[in-house]
C-alpha positions, 0 to 999 in steps of 0.5 A: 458424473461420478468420479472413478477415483471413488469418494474421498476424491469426491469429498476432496472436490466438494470442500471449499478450499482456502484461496493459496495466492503469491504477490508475484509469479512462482519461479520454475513456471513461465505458463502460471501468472501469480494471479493463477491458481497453482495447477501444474506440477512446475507451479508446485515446483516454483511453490516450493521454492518460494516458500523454502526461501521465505523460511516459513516456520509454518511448513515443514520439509514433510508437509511441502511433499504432502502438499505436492502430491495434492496438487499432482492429484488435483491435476490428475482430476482435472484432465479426467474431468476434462476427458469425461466431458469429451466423450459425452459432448463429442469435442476434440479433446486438448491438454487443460491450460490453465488458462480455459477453465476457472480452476478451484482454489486448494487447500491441502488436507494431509489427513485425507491423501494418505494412501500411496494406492490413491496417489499412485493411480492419480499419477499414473492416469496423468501421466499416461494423458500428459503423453497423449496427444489426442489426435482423433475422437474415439477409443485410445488407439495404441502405438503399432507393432513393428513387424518383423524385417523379412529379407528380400526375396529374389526369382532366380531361375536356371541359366541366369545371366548377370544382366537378368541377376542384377534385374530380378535384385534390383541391383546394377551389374556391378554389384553382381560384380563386386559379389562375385569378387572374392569367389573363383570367377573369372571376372575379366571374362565375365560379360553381362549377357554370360551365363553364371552357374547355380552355386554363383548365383545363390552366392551373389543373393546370399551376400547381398543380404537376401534369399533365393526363391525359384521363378515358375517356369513359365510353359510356352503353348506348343505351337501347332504345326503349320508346316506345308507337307507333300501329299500322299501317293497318288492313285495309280490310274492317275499317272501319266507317262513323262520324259526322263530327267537325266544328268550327265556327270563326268570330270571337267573338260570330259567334254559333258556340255559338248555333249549337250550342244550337239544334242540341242544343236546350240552353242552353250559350250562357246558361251561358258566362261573358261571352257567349263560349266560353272552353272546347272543347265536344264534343258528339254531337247526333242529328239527326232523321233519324238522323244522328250527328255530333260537334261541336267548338265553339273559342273565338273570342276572339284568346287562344284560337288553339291550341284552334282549331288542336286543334279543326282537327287531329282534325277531318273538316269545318269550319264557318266562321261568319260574321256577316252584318251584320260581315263577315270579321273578324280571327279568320274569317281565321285561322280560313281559314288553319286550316282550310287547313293541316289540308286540311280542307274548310269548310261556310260558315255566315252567320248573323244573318241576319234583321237588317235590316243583314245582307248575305250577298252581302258576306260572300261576296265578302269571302272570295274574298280568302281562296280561299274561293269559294262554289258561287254564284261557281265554287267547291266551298263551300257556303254556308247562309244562316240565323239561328242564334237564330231556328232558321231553315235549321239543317236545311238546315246539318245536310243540307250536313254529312251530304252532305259526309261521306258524299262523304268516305266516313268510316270507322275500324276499331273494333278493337284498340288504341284510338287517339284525342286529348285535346282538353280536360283539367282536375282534378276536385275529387271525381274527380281528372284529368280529359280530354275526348277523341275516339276515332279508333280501336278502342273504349274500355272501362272498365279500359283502360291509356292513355298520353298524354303523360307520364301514363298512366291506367287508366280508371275511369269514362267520362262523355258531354257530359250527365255520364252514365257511359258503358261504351263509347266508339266512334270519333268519340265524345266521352267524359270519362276518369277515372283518370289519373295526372297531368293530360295536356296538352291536344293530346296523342295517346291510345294504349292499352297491354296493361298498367300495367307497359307504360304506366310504360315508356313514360312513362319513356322519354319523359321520358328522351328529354326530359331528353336533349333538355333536355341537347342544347338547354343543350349548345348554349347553352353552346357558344354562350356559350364561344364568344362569350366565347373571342372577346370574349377574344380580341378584348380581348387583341388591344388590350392586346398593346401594353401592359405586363403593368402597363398590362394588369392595370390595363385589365383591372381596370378593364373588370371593375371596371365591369362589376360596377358595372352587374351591382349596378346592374342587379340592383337595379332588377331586383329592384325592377321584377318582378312574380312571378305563379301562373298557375292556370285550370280546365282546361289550355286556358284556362291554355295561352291565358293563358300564349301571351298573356304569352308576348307580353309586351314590356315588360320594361325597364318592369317584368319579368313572370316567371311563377314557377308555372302549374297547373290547378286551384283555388287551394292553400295551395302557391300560397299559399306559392310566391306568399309566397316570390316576394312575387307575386300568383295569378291565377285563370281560371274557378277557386275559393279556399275560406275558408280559403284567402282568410284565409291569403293575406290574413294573408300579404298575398298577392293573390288575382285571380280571373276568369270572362273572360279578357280581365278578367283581362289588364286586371288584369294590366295595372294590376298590371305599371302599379302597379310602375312608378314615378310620372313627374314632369310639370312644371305651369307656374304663371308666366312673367316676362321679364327686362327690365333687369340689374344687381347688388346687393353682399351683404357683400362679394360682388357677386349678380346680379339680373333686373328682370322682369315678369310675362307670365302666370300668377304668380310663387310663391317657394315654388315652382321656378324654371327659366332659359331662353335661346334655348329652352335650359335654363340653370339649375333650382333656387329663387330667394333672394329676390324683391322687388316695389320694396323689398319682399320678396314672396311672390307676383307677379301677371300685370303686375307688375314685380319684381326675382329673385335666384337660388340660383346665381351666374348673370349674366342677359341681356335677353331670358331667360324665368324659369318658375315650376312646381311638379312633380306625379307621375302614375302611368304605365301599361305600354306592353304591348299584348296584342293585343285 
């Protein structure tokens, strides 16, 4: 093969050279043994010394660099050689030892390797294979190039809280933290789940050595809607005639559910606890003459509005009682106002009339305040004057009831799906949830799939107001369902569906729509809260603008710094004037009432009420547990707690309150909230004395001021405290030091008497300054909430 460094290097190669031999190996080269010939520059190099230090008279300092620069060139020849050998035979290819192959013995020719351009591209190909390692067969493969360090990119997206921050940098939360430290953010109220603005949080990436990039939104499906709907109006040919639901409204102890019994020949007042109707009672009565109508007794009490207002949503007629030796009260005006928002027309009932103090004709004038105008005055209400106790004109109320409905024209489809409200629900101990309800539409059968709320129920039994099963419910029937799933709240619309299936459905979708609802109404509050606290930000940087960054730093400091200071303190009084309750009654009216009631509660910067649970049902041991935790107390409306029960609260300290009457209940609430109070102290005045000299007396070597008194009123007690009053104002408070009758020390001073003080301060008395004595006594204070009644 023909050598690329052209033909004097073939000349070179092709002359047989003069053996160059050492008697002993070269210094400067470990690898080259003397009987080697010389064939790597360390060789050349120990070469040169040797025959330096001979002090050879044949060589020259010029002719030992030509020699180098040959035996460099032979070098460089070789590993050429040795790599065009490579390619042909397809061998790995390794630096030449001097040891593998027979090497040629040179002998310099100085005449031939005068050209610097041969030599200089000799050297540079050995240079650039003494570096090269071939590592694998094939063509050179040249050193890569490094790319271009690219700063991490982090997704962000709107409302980003620390904790999805540090997840999309790959960081832990206190980076974030650390990032934020020398911005405006408050960070003693910073949370991992809070939301950090857009500014903070391109702040927080930007000092993190890396670069913002916006996260596609990811676009939800719109859900379909798969909620249950009540059906369109039914063909008129259809409609069937059905009973009148009427509600009788009044002020409590009107004597509404008297009313009712004497109707329905029964003795539901007897049974009501306290005297008043705490429930919504449905009852179907039959009257003589074969009329059928549906009756809704409300409470009358004030903590019993919202069963008013269902009691008017399902009704068609409105009975308005009133006493006549009362008059219109509080909740006859309500009552009014009820009737009115749901268009209903009103029957007015004045009842007790049979008592000597009973004045019909007042009542009746009473209510034309109130758009109510009787029959006798111009208007279109009919007024019945009766006596519910005695029975008397209760036929007279009936008739007036059936005229107007048939002048209504009532009537329903009895068909189809069925459609009704729930007016009351509660849960059974032996039968699980259960609801009172009207039917408005269709007709109710057993094995029917309804949905009310967010709970639906196959129903398994249907009972009457005589707890008597029933197997079918018409409209304007009043029936108990069994069956549901979870307890309905009461108010909510009954539809029935065409399976389970259907009914998991819609009970789905409705608590998404929910949830959604939830998340729009928090959205709301948060974008509220950032822009409160982006102006408040705003607003503190506009005043330090002036100021250096030092100044800054130490204004901002010290603003946070205080603010934790009230946070502690606020935290601290919290925790000590709470008063954690469970709320549990027997039906979900009663609870709904006692809750609307604490709804109203305004003493909060007295002692705070949190209601941490509220249920129907009998007290559990979950209640006995969530109250344990809170360290709170279960209060109970017309409910039970077995033995069991009372013996783990009392091992775990827990209250139990239990009530038949709602307002018991909120005056033990009451005295509950006025026992977390702390006492107030109230100053008792024992005595009263007027200074009517000065002077002082000296005590080693200090001078102490002292009053010449006598005693107006009362006595002087030094035991007590003493207080110091000058022209009406408080001057000092504390204990007296010594108190003297002549030269006698005293313990008591009399009404009349004269005596000499001294104080525990060092004040100068004037004539005429009144000195008290009281002693200070604690008094429980009450909790200024007023519920209403």
């Amino acid at each position: 093969m023909a050598c690329s460094l052209g033909p004097a290097l073939h000349e070179a190669r092709q002359t047989p050279p003069t053996p160059l031999r050492f008697q002993r190996p070269l210094p400067g080269c470990a690898l080259c043994p003397a009987s080697q010939w010389v064939t790597c520059p360390g060789a050349l190099r120990g070469l040169s010394g040797a025959l330096a230090a001979r002090g050879s008279e044949d060589m020259n300092r010029g002719m030992m660099l030509k020699l180098e620069n040959l035996v460099q060139l032979h070098c460089a020849c070789r590993q050429l050689h040795s790599l065009s050998y490579r390619k042909i035979h397809r061998t790995q290819w390794k630096p030449v030892q001097s040891s593998t192959y027979t090497m040629r013995p040179v002998q310099p020719h100085p005449q031939l390797w005068k050209t610097n351009t041969l030599i200089g591209v000799a050297l540079s190909q050995y240079r650039l294979l003494a570096t090269k390692e071939g590592k694998r067969p094939g063509k050179q493969k040249l050193s890569p190039i490094k790319p271009k360090i690219e700063r991490q990119e982090v997704k962000i997206q709107q409302r980003m809280t620390v904790e999805d921050l540090a997840r999309a940098m790959d960081k832990d939360i206190d980076h974030v933290y650390e990032a934020l430290l020398l911005t405006g953010v408050a960070l003693d109220s910073l949370e991992p789940d809070s939301v950090l603005e857009e500014v903070w949080i391109k702040e927080v990436v930007k000092k993190s050595g890396m670069k913002c990039k916006w996260a596609k939104l990811k676009q939800e499906k719109v859900r379909e809607n798969k909620d249950a709907v009540k059906r369109p109006p039914a063909d008129p040919a259809l409609l069937t005639p059905r009973p009148p639901v009427v509600t009788i409204l009044g002020h409590v102890d009107h004597g509404k559910t008297t009313l009712l019994d004497s109707l329905r020949k029964t003795q539901v007042a007897a049974m009501e606890a306290g005297g008043i109707t705490q429930h919504i009672g449905a009852f179907l009565v039959h009257l003589p003459s074969g009329e059928k109508i549906t009756f809704l007794d409300t409470p009358g009490h004030a903590a019993f509005s919202a069963m008013r207002v269902r009691g008017t949503q399902v009704t068609d007629i409105v009975i308005l009682v009133v006493a006549a030796e009362d008059g219109v009260m509080k909740q006859t005006i309500e009552s009014i106002q009820h009737a009115k928002n749901a268009k209903v027309p009103i029957i007015l009932a004045i009842n007790k009339c049979d008592k000597p103090e009973a004045d019909p004709e007042r009542v009746k004038k009473e209510l034309l305040a109130h758009d109510v105008v009787c029959e006798e005055y111009g208007g279109d209400v009919q007024a019945v004057h009766m006596s519910a106790l005695k029975g008397e004109n209760l036929m007279a109320l009936a008739e007036a009831t059936v005229a107007l409905a048939e002048v209504l024209e009532l009537k329903a489809d009895s068909t189809g799906l069925v459609e009704g409200t729930i007016i009351e629900s509660r849960t059974d101990q032996g039968r699980g949830p259960v609801t009172t309800a009207i039917i408005q539409r269709g007709t109710l059968r057993k094995g029917s799939i309804l949905v009310a709320g967010k709970s639906w129920a196959k129903v398994r039994l249907m009972f009457d107001e005589n707890g008597k099963t029933v197997d079918e419910a018409t409209p304007s029937m009043p029936v108990e369902i069994v069956g549901w799933k979870e307890v309905p709240s009461a108010g909510a619309e009954i539809l029935e569906v065409e399976s389970e299936q259907r009914a998991r459905e819609v009970v789905d979708w409705r608590n998404y729509g929910e949830q959604q609802e939830k998340i729009k109404q928090d959205m709301e509050v948060i974008e509220a809260k950032q822009k409160e606290h982006k102006d408040a930000y705003k607003k503190e940087r506009e005043s330090l603008s002036n100021l250096t960054w030092r100044q800054r730093k130490a204004a901002l400091y010290k603003t946070n710094k205080h603010l934790i200071v009230m946070r502690s303190k606020e935290r601290v009084e919290s925790d000590r004037n709470v008063l954690p309750v469970i709320v549990k009654g027997d039906v979900d009216g009663s609870t709904e009432a006692i809750l609307n009631i604490l709804d109203n509660y305004n003493a909060d910067n007295e002692c705070e009420l949190d209601v941490i649970h509220f249920g129907v049902g009998d007290v559990s041991e979950n209640d006995i547990n969530l109250a344990e935790t809170f360290k709170g107390v279960i209060y109970g409306f017309s409910v039970n707690a077995n033995k069991s029960i009372q013996q783990l609260a009392a091992k775990k300290g827990i209250k139990i309150k239990l009530h038949n009457i709602i307002y018991h209940l909120i005056e033990d609430l009451k005295d509950e909230l006025s026992s977390k109070l702390p006492p107030s102290v109230v100053e008792h005045i024992i005595g009263e004395a007027s200074v009517l000299a000065t002077f002082c007396v000296t005590v080693g070597k200090s001078k102490v001021p002292v009053a010449g008194c006598r005693v107006q009123k009362g006595q002087l007690d030094r035991k007590l405290k003493f207080k110091l009053i000058r022209n009406r104002d408080v001057i000092w408070k504390g204990f007296l030091t010594s108190l003297k009758h002549h030269k006698d020390d005293a313990q008591v001073i009399k009404t009349g008497m004269d005596c000499g003080l001294s104080l525990d301060k060092n004040i100068e008395f004037s004539i005429g300054d009144e000195i008290i004595c009281y002693e200070e006594k604690e008094v429980e204070r009450t909790i200024s909430w007023d519920p209403g009644f």
